[in-house]
N, C-alpha and C positions, 0 to 999 in steps of 0.2 A: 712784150715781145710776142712773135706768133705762135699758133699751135701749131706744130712741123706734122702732127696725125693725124686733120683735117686737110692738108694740099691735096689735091691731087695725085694720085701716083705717073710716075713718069709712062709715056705713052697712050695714058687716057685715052680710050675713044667718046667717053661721057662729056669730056669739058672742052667747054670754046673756051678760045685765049682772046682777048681783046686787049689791043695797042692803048699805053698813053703817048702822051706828047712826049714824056720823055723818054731818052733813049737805054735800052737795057730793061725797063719795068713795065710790066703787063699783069693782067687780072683775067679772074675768071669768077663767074656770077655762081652763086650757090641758091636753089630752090628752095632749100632747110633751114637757112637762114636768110632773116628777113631785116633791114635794118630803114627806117623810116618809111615803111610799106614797100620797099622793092628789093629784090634779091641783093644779099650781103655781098661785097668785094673783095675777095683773096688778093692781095697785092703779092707781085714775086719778083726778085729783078735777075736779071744774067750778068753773067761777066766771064772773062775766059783769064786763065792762070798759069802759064808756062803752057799756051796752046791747048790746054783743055777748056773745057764746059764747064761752065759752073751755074746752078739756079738756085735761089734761094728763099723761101720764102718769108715773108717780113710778118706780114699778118692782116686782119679784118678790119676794112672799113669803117664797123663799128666802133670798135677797140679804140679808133683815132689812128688810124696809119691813111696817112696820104700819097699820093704820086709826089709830092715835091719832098717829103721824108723820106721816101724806099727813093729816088733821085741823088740827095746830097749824101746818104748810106754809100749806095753805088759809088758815089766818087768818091770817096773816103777808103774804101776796098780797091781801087782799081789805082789809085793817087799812092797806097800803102805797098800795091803790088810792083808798082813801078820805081819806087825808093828802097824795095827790100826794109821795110821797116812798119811797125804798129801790127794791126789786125790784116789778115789776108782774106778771111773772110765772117760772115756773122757768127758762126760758132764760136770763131776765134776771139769777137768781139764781144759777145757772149760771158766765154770764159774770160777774158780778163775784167768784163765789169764785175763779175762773181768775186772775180781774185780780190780789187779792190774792196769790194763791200767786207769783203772776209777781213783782208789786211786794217782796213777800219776799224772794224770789231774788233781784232788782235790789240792795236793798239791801245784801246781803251781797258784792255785788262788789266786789271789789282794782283798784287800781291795775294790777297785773301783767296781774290778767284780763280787763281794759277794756282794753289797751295788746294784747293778744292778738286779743282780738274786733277790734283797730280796723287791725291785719294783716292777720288773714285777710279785713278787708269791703271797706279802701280796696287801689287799685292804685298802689302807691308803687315808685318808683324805686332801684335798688339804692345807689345813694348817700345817699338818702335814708333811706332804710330804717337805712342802717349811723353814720348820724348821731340817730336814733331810739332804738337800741338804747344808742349811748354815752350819749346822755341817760339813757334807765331805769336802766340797769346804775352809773354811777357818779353822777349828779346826787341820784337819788331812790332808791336804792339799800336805804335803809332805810325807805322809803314803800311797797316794792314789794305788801305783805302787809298796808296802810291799806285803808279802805273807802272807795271816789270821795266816796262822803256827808261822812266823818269830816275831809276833805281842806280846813281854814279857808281864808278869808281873811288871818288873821291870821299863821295855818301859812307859808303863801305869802310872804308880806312879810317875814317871816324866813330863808325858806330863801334867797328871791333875795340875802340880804344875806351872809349865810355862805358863800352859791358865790365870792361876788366877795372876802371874807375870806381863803378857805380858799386862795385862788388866791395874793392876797399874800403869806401864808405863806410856801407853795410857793417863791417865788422868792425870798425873803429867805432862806431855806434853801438855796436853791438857788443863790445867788449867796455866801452868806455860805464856803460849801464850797469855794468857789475863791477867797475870802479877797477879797469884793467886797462894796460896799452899794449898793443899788436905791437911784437918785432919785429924788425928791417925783414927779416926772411918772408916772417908770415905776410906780412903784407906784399911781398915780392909774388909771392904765389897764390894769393887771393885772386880768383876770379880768370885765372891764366886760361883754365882747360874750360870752364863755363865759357866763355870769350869765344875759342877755336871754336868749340863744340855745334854752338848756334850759330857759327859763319859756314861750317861746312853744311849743315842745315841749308842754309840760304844757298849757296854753292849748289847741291843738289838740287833746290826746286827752280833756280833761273836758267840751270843745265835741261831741265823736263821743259820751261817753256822755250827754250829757244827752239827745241822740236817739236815742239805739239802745237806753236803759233807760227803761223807765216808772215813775208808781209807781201804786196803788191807782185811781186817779184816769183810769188814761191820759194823765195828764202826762207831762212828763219828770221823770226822778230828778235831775236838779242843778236848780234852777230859775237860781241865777244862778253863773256860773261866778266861783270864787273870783280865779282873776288876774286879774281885773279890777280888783281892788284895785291893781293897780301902775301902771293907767292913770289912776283916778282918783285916786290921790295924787300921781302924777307920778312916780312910781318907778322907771320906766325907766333905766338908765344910761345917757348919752349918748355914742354911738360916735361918731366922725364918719367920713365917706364915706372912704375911703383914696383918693388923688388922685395917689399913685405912678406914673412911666413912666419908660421908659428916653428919655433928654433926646435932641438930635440930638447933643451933643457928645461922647455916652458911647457912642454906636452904634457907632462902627469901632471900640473899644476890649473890647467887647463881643464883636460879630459875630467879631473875631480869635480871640476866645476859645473861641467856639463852636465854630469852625472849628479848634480845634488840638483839639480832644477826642479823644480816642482811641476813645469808644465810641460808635460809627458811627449805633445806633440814638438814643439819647438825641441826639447831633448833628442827627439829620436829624427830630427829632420837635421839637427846639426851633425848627428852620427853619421846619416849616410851622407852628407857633403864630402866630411871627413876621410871616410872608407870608398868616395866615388867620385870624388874631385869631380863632382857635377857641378854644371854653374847654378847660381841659384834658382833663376826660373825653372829649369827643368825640376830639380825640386819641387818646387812650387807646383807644378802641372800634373807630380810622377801622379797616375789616377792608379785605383788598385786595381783594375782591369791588367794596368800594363807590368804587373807584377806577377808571374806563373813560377808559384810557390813550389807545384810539381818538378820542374826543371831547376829551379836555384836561378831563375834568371829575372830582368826586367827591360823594357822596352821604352827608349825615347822616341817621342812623337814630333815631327816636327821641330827640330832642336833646330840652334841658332844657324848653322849651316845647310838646312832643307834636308839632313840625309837621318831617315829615321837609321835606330841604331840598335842591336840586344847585345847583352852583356851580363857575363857572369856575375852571380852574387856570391860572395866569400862569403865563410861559413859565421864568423860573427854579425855580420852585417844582415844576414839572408835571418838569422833567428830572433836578432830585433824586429826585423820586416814583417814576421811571423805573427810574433806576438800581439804587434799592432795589426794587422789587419784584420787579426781574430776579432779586436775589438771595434771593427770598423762595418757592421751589419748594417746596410743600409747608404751607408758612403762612398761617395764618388772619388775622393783623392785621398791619399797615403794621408796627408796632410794637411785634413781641413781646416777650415776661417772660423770665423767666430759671427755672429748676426751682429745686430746695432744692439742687441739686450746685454750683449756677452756670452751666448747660447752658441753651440757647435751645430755650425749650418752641414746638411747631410750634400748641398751643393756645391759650395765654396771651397776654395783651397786657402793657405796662407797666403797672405800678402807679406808683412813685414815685421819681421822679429824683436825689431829694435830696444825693444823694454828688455827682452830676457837676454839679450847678447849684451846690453850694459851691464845685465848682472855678472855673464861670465867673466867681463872685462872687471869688473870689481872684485871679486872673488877670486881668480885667478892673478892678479894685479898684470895680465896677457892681452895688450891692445891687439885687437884683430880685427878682419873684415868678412868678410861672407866668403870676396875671392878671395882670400889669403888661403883659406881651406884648399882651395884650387890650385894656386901656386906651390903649397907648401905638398902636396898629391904628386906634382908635375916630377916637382923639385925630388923626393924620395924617391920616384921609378927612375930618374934619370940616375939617383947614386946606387941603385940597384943594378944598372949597366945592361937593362930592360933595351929593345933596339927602338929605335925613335920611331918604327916602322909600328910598333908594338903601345907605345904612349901615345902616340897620336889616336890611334884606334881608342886606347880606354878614355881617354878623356872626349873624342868623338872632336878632332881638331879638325881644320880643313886641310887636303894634301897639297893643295896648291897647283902649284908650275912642276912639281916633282911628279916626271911618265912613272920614273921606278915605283914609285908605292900605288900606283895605279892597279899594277899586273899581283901587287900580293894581297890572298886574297885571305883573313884570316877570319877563323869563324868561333862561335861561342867558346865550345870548348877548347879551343886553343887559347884564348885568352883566359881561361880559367886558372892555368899554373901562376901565370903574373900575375894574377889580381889578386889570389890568397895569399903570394908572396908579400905584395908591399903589402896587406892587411895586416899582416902575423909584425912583419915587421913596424908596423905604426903601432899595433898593441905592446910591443917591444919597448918603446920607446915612451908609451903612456904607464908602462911599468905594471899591465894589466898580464899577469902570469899564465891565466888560460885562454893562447888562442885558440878562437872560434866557440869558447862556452860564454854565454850572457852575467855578467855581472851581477848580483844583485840590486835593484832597484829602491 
């Protein structure tokens, strides 16, 4: 197409115009360029558009533009203007060949490469991210290299059936191996919330491309996104809420257990779950910067709801916190990892407990989870008659759709009455006699 920065400017007195044969299209010679030893041809045609002017230019001689090309152009504009329909004029025509070539491109897009673009565009969370990646990598794993377009309804309604399939399997194999057989329950619930988990996954990234791709149109390239089908047939699995806590009559059975652990870190990260109904990553991240031993307090960074947060520390909690960071010279988090030797990385924080939380659950004979600590937190300020306004705050919930907890605005130390309260009372209940002095070790 032409360069529109090289015409002419309108009213020129430098450039002669010279007539073709056809009607609407004319030229003008250029001295600067040369095109088989004689001055290059600027082709431009006219036309008029609801009683305006209109000039256009097409382009160089050189380039290959002819008077019978900038001609059947012209009629294509002026045939378009007369039917109210197509291009009105070369810009127009322009942009819709771009639109096209774009909408071509769109169409050719993979699963893989939507699920890339929708990385580099959203700002997702490393937990998130790495729950993302387990979906594409083994859920959809042989869709990676499908086009979003090609991606059914019907596709859909199938695969969610096979994830929750494929799971049963698994554990019927997997049980069958130590010479066991799954019951009617467990296999009912095998594989249910894996199943949802990685369809709302998919849900999410064909939601990003149906805006982030066009097609021809300037539409979007999905018009309706395919998993939709599992809400309109009711296809969901049905999970229900897990409502696990550790009871009060399992707490001193428990808390003993805690407390004989041999590995000091894991010990004292389970404490403050316990005393902070934090969820575990934040654990996991607490750095010892974000801990000011001065004030009694600690600071989340970037917790799962974007809203960093400080909060008091109760006096038992704050002199465990103590003790360990004394011994933490050098260290980045409350909480360090371990190298690949088995050495305490001065970088790293914990990843994942799992060997020493099977001992508490052995030792204690108390099945629990990491959120159970969180629930069983929630669960205790609620029968302490705490206002919701007040729990939300210490566990750092999101407030939602509620204006009213918007305008209250509560600050460290106001929360500081509540949080030594349920403290005192969970040492209460672990049957630990001096609140806020350190147990011996």
């Amino acid at each position: 197409m032409a360069n529109r920065k090289q015409s002419p400017q309108k009213g020129s007195q430098s450039v002669k115009w010279s007539s073709t044969r056809h009607t609407g299209v004319r030229y003008w010679e250029s001295e600067a360029r040369k095109h088989r030893a004689h001055p290059d041809k600027c082709y431009v045609i006219r036309y008029k558009n609801q009683g305006r002017s209109f000039s256009e230019t097409i382009g160089w001689q050189s380039e290959g533009i002819t008077p019978e090309y900038c001609s059947d152009l012209r009629g294509q504009i002026t045939s378009n203007i007369k039917k109210g329909e197509g291009f009105h004029s070369l810009q127009e025509k322009r942009n819709l060949d771009a639109a096209k070539r774009t909408a071509e491109k769109s169409k050719a897009v993979t699963l893989i490469q939507a699920f890339e673009d929708f990385k580099s565009t959203r700002t997702l969370k490393a937990t998130t991210l790495r729950e993302y990646d387990r979906s594409i990598n083994t859920a959809f794993t042989d869709w990676q290299s499908r086009r979003v377009i090609d991606i059914s309804r019907d596709a859909v309604s199938k695969r969610h059936q096979k994830l929750k399939d494929d799971a049963q399997k698994n554990l019927i194999k997997k049980l069958k191996a130590k010479g066991l057989t799954p019951t009617k329950g467990e296999k009912e619930k095998r594989g249910s919330a894996q199943a949802n988990l990685h369809m709302r996954f998919l849900r999410a990234l064909l939601n990003f491309a149906a805006g982030f791709y066009e097609d021809a149109d300037g539409g979007p390239l999905i018009k309706h996104n395919p998993v939709q089908r599992l809400s309109q047939t009711k296809q969901w699995y049905r999970v229900p809420t897990r409502q696990t806590i550790i009871k009060t009559a399992q707490l001193p059975a428990w808390f003993k257990a805690v407390q004989s652990l041999e590995n000091e870190i894991i010990r004292d990260y389970l404490i403050f779950l316990l005393f902070t109904g934090s969820r575990r990553e934040e654990g996991f991240l607490l750095e010892v910067e974000q801990v000011d031993l001065k004030n009694q307090t600690y600071t989340l960074i970037d917790p799962k709801n974007r809203q960093d947060i400080t909060l008091p520390l109760p006096d038992f909690l704050f002199n465990v916190l103590e003790q360990r960071i004394k011994k933490l010279n050098g260290f980045k988090y409350v909480f360090p990892g371990m190298d690949r030797r088995g050495n305490l990385n001065q970088q790293t924080h914990l990843v994942e407990p799992k060997v020493q939380v099977q001992k508490v659950i052995q030792a204690s004979k108390v099945s629990f989870t990491l959120h159970d600590l969180r629930r069983h937190y929630i669960a205790l300020s609620d029968s302490l008659d705490l206002s919701s306004f007040c729990i939300k705050r210490l566990v750092n919930h999101s407030r939602g759709s509620d204006v009213t907890s918007g305008y209250v605005v509560s600050d460290v130390e106001r929360l500081r009455g509540p949080m030594q309260k349920i403290e005192d009372k969970i040492l209460q209940f672990a049957k630990v006699t001096k609140p806020g002095k350190v147990f011996s070790y």
